[in-house]
C-alpha positions in Angstrom: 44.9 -44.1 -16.7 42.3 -41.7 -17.5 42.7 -38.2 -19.8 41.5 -35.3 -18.2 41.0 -32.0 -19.6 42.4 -28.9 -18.3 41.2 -27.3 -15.0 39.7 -24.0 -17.1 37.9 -26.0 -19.8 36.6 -28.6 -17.0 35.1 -25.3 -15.0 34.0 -24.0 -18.2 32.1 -27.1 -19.1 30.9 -26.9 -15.4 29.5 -23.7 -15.9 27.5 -24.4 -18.9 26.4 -27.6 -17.8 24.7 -25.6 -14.7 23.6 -22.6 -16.4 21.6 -25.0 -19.0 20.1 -27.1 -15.7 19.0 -23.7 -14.5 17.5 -22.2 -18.2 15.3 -25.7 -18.2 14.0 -25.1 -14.5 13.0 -21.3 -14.4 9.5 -21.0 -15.7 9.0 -18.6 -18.3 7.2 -15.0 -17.5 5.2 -13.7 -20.0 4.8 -9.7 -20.1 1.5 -10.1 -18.5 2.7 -11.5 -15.8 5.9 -9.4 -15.3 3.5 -6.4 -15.0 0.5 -7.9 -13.0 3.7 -8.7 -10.7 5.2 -4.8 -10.9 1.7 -3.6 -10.4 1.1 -5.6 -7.5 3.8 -4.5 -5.8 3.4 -0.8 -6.4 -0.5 -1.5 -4.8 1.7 -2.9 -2.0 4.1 0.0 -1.4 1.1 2.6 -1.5 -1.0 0.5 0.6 2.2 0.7 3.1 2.5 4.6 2.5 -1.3 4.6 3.5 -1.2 2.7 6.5 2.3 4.7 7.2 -0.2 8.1 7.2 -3.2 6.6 9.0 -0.7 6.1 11.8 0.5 9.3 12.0 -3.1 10.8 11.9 -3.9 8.4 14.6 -0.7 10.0 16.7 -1.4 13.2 15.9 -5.1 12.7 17.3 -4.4 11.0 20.2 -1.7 13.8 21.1 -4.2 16.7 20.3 -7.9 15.2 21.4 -6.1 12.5 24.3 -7.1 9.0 24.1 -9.3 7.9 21.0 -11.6 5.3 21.4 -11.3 2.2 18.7 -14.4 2.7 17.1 -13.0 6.6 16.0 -10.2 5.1 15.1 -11.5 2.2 12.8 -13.4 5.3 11.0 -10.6 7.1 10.4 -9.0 3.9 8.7 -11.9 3.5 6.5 -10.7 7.9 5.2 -9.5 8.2 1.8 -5.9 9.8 1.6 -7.4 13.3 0.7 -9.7 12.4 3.6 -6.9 11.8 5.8 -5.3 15.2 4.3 -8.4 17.4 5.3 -8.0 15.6 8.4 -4.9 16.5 9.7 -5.2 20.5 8.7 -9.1 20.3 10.7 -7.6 18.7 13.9 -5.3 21.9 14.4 -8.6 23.4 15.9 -9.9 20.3 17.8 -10.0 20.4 21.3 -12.1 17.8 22.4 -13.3 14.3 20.6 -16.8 16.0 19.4 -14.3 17.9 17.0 -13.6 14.9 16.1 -17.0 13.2 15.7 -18.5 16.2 14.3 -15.8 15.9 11.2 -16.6 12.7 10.6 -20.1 12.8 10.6 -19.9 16.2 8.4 -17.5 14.6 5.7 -19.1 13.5 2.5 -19.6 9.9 2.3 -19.3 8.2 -1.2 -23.1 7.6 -1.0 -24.0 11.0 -0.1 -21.4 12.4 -3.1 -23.2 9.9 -5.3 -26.8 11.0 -4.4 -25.5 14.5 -4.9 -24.1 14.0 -8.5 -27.5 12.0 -8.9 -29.4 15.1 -7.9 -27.2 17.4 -9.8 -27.9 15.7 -12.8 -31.5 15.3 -12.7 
C-alpha cells in the first residue's frame, strides 16, 4: 500500500509545483521594454483617435460639400490634427468642393512653414 498525503497539502504541493513551471517559462521584461511596450500602445490609441477624427471630418464633408472625390479625401488624411481642427470650423462656410480645394491648397504645408522660418531667419 502506498502513503498519501493529505488532499490540502497534495493541492498545495500542486500549486507550487505549477507556479515554479510557470516562473521558469515567462521571459523576463526589462524596464525598457515594459515602456517601449506602454509607449507603443499609447501611439496606437492616438493613431485610433486620429483615424476616429479623420472619419468624422470625412462625414461632415460629404454631408456639407456632397460626394468627395478620393483624391480630396486622401489629402485630408495626410492633415495634421490641428489641421483637421481648422478644418472642420472652415467647412461651416463651404458650399461647394472649390471651398474645399481652395483650403487645401491655401493651408501651410511643412515645406512652405519651413522656407518661411528659413526666410525669417535670414
Amino acid at each position: 500500500m502506498m502513503m498519501s498525503s493529505p488532499k490540502p497539502l497534495q493541492a498545495e504541493f500542486s500549486a507550487k509545483v505549477k507556479r515554479l513551471e510557470e516562473e521558469k517559462r515567462m521571459p523576463l521584461i526589462s524596464p525598457t521594454i515594459e515602456l517601449a511596450r506602454e509607449e507603443a500602445e499609447l501611439i496606437a490609441e492616438q493613431r485610433g483617435k486620429v483615424s476616429e477624427a479623420q472619419r468624422i471630418v470625412i462625414q461632415l464633408l460629404n454631408y456639407r460639400i456632397r460626394e468627395i472625390e478620393l483624391p480630396l479625401i486622401e489629402q485630408v488624411r495626410e492633415l495634421p490634427v490641428e489641421q483637421l481642427e481648422q478644418l472642420v470650423v472652415a467647412l461651416m462656410d463651404f458650399s461647394t468642393v472649390d471651398d474645399l480645394h481652395q483650403w487645401l491648397e491655401s493651408r501651410p504645408t511643412p515645406n512652405t512653414v519651413r522656407l518661411r522660418l528659413k526666410n525669417e531667419n535670414t
